[in-house]
ROSE-4610 file (N, C-alpha, C; in Angstrom, 1 decimal, always signed):
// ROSE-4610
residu = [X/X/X/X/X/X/X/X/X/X/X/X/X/X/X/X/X/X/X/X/X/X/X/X/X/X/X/X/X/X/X/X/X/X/X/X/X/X/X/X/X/X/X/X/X/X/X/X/X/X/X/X/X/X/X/X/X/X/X/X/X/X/X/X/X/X/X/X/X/X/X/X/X/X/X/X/X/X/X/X/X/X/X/X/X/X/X/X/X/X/X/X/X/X/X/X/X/X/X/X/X/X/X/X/X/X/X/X/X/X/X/X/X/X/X/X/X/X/X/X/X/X/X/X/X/X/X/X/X/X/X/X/X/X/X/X/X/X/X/X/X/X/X/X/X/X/X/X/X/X/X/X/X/X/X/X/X/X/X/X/X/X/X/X/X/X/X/X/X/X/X/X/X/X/X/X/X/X/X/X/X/X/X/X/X/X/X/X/X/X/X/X/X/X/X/X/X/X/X/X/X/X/X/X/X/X/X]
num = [1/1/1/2/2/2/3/3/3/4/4/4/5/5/5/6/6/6/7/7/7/8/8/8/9/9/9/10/10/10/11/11/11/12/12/12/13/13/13/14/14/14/15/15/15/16/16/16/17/17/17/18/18/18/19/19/19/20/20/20/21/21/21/22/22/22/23/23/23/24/24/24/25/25/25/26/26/26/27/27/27/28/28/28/29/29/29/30/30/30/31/31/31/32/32/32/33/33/33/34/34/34/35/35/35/36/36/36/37/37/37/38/38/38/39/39/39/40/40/40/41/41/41/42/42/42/43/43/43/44/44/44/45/45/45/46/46/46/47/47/47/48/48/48/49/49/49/50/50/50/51/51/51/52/52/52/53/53/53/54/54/54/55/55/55/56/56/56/57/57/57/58/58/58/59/59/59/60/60/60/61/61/61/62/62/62/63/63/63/64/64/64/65/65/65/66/66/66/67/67/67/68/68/68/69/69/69]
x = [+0.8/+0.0/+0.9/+0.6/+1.3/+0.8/+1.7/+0.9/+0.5/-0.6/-0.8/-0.4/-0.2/+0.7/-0.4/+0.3/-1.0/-1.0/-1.9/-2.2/-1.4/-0.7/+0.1/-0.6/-1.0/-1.6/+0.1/-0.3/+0.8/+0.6/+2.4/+3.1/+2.1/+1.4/+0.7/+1.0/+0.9/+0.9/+0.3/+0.7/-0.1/-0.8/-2.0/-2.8/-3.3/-3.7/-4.2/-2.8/-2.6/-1.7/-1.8/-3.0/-3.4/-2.9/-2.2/-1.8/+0.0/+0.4/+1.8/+2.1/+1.6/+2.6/+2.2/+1.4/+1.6/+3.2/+3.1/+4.8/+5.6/+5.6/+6.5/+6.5/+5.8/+5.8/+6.6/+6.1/+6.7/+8.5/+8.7/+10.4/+10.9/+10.3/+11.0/+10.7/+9.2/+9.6/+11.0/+10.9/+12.1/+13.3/+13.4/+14.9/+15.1/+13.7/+14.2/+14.3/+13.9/+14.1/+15.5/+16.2/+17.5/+18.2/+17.8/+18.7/+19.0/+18.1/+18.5/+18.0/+18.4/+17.8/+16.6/+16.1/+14.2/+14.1/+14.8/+14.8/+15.3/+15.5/+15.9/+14.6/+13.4/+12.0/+11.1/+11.1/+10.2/+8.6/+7.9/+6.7/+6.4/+7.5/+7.7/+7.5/+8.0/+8.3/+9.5/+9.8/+10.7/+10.1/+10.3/+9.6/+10.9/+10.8/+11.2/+10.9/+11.5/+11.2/+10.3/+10.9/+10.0/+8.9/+8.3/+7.3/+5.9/+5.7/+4.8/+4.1/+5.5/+5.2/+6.0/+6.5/+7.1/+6.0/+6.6/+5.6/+5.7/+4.8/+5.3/+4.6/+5.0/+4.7/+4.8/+3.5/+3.4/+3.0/+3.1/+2.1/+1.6/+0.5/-0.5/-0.7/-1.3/-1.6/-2.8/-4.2/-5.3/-5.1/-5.4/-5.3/-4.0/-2.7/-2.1/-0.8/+0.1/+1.0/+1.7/+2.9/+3.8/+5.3/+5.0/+6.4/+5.9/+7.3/+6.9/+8.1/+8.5/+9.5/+9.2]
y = [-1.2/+0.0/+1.2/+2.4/+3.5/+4.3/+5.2/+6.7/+7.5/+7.7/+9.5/+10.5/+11.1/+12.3/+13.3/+14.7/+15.9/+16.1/+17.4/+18.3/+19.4/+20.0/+21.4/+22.6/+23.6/+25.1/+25.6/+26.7/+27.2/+28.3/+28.8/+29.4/+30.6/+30.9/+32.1/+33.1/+34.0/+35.1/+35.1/+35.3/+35.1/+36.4/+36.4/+37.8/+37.7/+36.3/+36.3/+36.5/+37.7/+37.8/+36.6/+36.2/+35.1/+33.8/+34.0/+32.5/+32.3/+33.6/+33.6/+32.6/+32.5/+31.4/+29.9/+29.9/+28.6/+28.3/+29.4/+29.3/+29.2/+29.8/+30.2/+28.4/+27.5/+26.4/+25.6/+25.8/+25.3/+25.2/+26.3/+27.2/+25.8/+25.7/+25.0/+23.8/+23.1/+22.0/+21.2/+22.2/+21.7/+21.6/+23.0/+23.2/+21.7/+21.6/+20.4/+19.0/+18.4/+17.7/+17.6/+18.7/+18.7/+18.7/+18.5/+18.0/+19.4/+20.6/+21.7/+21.1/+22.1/+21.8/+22.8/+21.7/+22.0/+23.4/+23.6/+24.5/+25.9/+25.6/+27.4/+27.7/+27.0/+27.5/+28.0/+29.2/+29.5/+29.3/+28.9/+28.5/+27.7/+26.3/+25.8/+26.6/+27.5/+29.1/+29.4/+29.6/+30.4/+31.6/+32.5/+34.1/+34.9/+35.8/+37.1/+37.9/+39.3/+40.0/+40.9/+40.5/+41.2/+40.6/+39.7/+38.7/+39.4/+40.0/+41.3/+41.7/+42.5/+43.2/+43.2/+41.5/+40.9/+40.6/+40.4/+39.8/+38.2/+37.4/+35.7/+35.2/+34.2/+33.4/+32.1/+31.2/+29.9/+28.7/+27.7/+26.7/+25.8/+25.2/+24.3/+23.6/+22.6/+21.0/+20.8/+20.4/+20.7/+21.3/+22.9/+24.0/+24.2/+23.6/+23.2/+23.7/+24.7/+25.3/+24.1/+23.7/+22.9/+23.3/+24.6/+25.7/+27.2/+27.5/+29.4/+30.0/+30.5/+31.4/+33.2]
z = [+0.0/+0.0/+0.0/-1.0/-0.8/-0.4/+0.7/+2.0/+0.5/+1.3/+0.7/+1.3/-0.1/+0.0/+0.6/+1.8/+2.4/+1.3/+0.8/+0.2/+0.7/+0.1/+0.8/+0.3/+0.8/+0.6/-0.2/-1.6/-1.9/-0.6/-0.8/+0.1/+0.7/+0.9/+1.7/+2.9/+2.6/+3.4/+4.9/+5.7/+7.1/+7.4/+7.2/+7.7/+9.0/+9.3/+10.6/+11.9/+12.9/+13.6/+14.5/+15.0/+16.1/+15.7/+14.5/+14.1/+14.5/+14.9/+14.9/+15.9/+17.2/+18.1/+17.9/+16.4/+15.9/+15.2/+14.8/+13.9/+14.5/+16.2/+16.9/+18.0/+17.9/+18.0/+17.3/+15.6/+15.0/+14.8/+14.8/+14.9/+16.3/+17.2/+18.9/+18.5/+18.0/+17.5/+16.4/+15.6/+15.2/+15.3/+16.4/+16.8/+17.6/+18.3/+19.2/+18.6/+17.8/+16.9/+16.5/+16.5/+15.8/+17.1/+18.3/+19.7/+20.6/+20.1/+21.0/+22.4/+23.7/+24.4/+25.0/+25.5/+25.9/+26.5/+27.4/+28.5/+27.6/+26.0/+25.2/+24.8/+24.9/+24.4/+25.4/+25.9/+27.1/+26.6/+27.3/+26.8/+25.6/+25.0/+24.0/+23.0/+22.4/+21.5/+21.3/+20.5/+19.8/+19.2/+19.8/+19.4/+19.1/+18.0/+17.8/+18.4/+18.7/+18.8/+17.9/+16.7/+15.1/+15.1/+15.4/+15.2/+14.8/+15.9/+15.5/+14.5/+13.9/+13.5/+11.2/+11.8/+10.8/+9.8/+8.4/+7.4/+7.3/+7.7/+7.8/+6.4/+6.4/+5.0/+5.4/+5.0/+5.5/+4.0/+5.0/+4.3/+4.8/+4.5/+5.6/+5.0/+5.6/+5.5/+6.1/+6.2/+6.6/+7.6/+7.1/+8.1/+9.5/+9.3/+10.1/+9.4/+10.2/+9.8/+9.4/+8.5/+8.3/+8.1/+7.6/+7.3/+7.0/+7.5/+7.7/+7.6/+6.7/+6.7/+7.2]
């Protein structure tokens, strides 16, 4: 049997601001994945300071950040 492949959203613009500490999840998940340690993500987050006020750019997978530059 072969997986199916998600559906990926093209690259999109993030308008919604309330979506940023999804990204800011995603950023610690992976850092941690790559063996950082736990205790550099205050509130499992990696935030900017620019975050704000930054322009983000994503892509989703049924409605679920997957990547954000």
């Amino acid at each position: 049997m072969t997986p199916i492949e998600p559906a990926l959203s093209p690259v999109l613009e993030l308008r919604d601001l309330g979506r940023i500490a999804e990204i800011c999840r995603l950023r610690a998940r992976v850092w941690l994945a790559s063996g950082a340690a736990p205790n550099a993500f205050a509130n499992g987050q990696w935030r900017e300071a620019c975050d704000d006020t930054a322009r983000h750019w994503i892509v989703e997978s049924d409605g679920v950040i997957v990547a954000a530059l």
